[in-house]
C-alpha positions in Angstrom: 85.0 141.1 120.5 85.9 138.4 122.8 88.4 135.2 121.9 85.7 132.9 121.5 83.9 135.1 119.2 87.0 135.4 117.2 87.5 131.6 117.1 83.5 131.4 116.1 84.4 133.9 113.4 87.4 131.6 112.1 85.4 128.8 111.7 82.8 130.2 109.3 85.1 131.3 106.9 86.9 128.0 107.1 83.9 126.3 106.7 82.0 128.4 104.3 85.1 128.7 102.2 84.3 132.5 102.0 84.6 135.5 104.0 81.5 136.7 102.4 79.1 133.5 102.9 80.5 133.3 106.8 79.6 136.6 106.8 75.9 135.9 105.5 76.0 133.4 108.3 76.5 135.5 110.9 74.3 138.2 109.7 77.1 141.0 109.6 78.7 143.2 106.8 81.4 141.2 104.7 83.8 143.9 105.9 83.4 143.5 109.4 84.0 139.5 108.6 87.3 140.8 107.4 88.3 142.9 109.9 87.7 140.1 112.7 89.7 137.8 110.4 92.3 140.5 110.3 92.8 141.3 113.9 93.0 137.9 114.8 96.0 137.2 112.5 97.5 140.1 114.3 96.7 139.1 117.8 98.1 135.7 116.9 101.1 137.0 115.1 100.6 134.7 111.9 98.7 134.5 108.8 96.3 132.0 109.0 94.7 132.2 105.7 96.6 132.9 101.8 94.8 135.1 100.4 95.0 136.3 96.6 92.6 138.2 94.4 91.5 135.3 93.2 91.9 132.2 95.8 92.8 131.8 99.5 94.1 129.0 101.2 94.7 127.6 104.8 97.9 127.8 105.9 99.3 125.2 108.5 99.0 126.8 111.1 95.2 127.7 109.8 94.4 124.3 109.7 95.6 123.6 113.1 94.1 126.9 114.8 90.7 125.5 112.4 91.0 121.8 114.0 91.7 122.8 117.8 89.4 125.7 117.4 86.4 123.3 116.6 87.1 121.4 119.4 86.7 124.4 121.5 83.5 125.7 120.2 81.9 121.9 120.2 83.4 121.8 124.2 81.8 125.5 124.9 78.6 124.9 123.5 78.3 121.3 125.1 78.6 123.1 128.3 76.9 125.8 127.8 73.9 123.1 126.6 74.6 121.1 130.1 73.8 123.8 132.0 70.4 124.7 130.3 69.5 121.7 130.2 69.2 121.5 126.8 71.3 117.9 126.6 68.1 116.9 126.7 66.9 117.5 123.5 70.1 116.6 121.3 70.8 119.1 118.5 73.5 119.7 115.6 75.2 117.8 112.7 77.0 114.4 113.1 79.5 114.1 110.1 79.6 109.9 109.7 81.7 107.9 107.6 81.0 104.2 107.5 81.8 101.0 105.2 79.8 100.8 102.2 78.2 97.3 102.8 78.4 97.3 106.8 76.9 100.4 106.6 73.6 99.4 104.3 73.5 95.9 106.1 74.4 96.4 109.6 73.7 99.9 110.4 71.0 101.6 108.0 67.6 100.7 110.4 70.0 101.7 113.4 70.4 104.7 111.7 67.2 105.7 110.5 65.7 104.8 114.4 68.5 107.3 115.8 67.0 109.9 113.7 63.5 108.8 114.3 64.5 109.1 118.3 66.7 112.2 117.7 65.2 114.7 115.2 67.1 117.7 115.9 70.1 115.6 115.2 71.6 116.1 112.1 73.5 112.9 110.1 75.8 113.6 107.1 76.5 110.3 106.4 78.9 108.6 103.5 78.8 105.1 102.9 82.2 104.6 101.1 84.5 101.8 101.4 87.6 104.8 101.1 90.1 105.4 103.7 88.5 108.9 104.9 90.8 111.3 106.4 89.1 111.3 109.6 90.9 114.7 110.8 91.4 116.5 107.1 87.8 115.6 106.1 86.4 116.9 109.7 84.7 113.9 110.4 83.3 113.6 113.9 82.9 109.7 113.6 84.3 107.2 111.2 83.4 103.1 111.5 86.3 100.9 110.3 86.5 97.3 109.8 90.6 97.2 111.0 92.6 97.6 113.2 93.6 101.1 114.2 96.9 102.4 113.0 97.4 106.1 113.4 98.1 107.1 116.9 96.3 110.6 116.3 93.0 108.6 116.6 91.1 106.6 119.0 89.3 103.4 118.3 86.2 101.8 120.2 85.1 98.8 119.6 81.4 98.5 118.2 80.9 95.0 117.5 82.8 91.9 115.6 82.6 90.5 112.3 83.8 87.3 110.8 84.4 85.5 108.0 82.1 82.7 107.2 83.0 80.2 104.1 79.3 79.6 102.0 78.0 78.3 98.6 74.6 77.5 96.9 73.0 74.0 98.0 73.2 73.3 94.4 76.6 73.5 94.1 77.3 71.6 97.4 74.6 68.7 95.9 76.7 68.5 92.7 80.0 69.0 93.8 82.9 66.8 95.2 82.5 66.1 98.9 84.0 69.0 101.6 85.2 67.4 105.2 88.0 68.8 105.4 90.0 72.5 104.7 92.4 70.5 102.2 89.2 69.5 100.4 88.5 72.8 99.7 91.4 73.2 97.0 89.4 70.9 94.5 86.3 73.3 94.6 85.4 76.8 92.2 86.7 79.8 94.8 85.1 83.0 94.5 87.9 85.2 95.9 87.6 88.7 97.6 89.8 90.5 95.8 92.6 90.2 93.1 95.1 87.2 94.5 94.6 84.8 91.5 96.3 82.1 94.0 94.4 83.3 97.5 95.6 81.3 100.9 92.6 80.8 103.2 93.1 80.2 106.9 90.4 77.5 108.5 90.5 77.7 112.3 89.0 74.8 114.2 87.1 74.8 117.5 90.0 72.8 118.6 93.6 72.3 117.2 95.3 74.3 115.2 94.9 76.5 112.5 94.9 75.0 108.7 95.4 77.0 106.1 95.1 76.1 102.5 96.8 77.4 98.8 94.1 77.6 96.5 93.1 79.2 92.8 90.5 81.7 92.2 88.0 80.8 89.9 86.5 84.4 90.4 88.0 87.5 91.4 86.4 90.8 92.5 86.7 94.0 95.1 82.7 93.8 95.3 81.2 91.1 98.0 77.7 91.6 97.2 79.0 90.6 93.6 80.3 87.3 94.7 77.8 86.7 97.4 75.4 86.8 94.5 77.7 84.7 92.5 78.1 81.9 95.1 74.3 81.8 94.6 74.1 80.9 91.2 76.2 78.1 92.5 79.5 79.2 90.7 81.5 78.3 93.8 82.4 78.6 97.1 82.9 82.3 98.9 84.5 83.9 102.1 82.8 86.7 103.2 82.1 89.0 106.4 78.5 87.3 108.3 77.0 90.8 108.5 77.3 90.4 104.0 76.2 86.5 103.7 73.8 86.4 106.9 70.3 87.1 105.0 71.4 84.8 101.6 71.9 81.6 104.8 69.0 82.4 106.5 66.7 82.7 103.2 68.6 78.9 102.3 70.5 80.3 99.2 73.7 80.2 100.9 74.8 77.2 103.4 78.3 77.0 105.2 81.0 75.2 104.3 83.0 73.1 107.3 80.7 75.2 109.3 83.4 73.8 112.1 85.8 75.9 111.3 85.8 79.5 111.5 87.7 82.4 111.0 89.3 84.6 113.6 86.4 87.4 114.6 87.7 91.4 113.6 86.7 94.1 115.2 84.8 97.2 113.9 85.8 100.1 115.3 84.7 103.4 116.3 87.2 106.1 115.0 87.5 109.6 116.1 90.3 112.0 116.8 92.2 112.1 120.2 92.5 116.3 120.3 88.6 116.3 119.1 86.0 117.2 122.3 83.3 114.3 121.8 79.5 115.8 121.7 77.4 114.7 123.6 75.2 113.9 120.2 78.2 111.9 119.1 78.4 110.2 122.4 75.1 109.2 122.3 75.0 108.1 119.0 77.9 105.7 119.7 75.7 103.8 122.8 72.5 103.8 120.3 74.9 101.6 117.7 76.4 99.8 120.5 73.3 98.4 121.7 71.5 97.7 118.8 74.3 95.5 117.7 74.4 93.9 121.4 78.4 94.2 121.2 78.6 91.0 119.2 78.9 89.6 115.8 77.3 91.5 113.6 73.7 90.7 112.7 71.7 92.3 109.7 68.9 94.9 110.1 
């Protein structure tokens, strides 16, 4: 049995979590699963998985012969694929993490076209607001809305977001009159998370920036809960566009100092920098990119 083979072999178990389902996969006996697992612990000179009667385990240097080994097979088969031409027809699984709202805003008709276009394409998709281990969880792709941190990853940028300040045309109609940031402290604010005094930063076409110490009449971690609340006209609200764009084109929501903005950031495609990029993956990443025209965000 050849290297490659052996690495294929690896892999199942790993990701069948059984020597017994990978060998199911690969349609051989459970003992000859085993002996390949075996023989490539002694070629390599190290134990790659704990095993007891009763559990097994990845050892370090498991996980890292797992992670590198991937990227081999994904590289191999890519080729391979290139070569008969079957790039053409994209095929295999895209593990996808992306941010809860974002995600069901911004990207779900994206989405849903891709696999329209692309049937053979497999998405896993999680829509979770969590910070995903993007190399523990074996995600291919992961979409955060940060700056990137951990120099084990790379980031591409999809589009930009912003925050935009709103409220309910009620509450503007019956409330003290805003022209300026400063006026802003007087007013009901519906605060994005649990700062009970929040500071919010107004940035003016021209000037300088203005930022302004407030109190939170409302606090909560869920947007759509106080985008919702802002239309009931129990304040005023800073949001991302992509979460308040349909309540200010339907007229629930108008902006406040609409002047002033926030400072745009970006929202990034995340992926490792030892991980060979499929060409599914690739192509995904271009679909996004155009459908969201490499700007500010807009709803589907």
């Amino acid at each position: 049995m050849g290297q490659l083979e052996e690495v294929r072999a690896f892999v199942q178990i790993v990701e069948q979590e059984s020597i017994g389902k990978a060998a199911e996969q690969a349609g051989i006996a459970k003992s000859a699963m085993s002996r390949r697992l075996r023989l490539l612990e002694e070629r390599l000179q190290t134990v790659l998985i704990s095993r007891t009667t009763r559990q097994w385990a990845l050892t370090e240097s498991g996980r890292q012969y797992y992670e590198r080994g991937l990227d081999i097979i994904h590289a191999f088969d890519e080729f391979e694929a290139q070569v008969r031409h079957e790039n053409l027809e994209l095929k295999g699984e895209i593990r996808l993490s992306v941010p809860l709202y974002f995600g069901q805003v911004g990207l779900s008709s994206p989405l849903l076209e891709f696999a329209r276009a692309y049937p053979e394409v497999r998405l896993n998709i999680e829509f979770s607001d969590r910070l995903v281990d993007v190399i523990g969880e074996h995600y291919d792709l992961v979409i955060r809305i940060s700056e990137l941190q951990d120099s084990t990853l790379i980031a591409r940028q999809l589009c930009q977001t912003r925050h935009v300040f709103c409220a309910s045309p009620d509450y503007i109609g019956n409330s003290a009159p805003i022209n300026t940031p400063q006026d802003v402290a007087a007013h009901r604010i519906l605060q994005y998370g649990s700062s009970k005094r929040p500071k919010w930063t107004f940035t003016p076409t021209r000037g300088k920036d203005v930022t302004v110490s407030l109190s939170a009449a409302m606090n909560s971690h869920d947007g759509a809960f106080l985008i919702a609340a802002a239309e009931q006209g129990l304040g005023i609200v800073r949001v991302p566009d992509f979460l308040a764009e349909t309540s200010l084109h339907a007229g629930r929501l108008v902006q406040v100092l609409p002047t002033y903005e926030h400072k745009p950031q970006g929202i990034y495609f995340v992926y490792p920098t030892t991980r060979y990029l499929p060409q599914r993956t690739r192509v995904l990443m271009d679909f996004l990119r155009a459908r969201l025209d490499d700007r500010t965000v807009q709803p589907c």
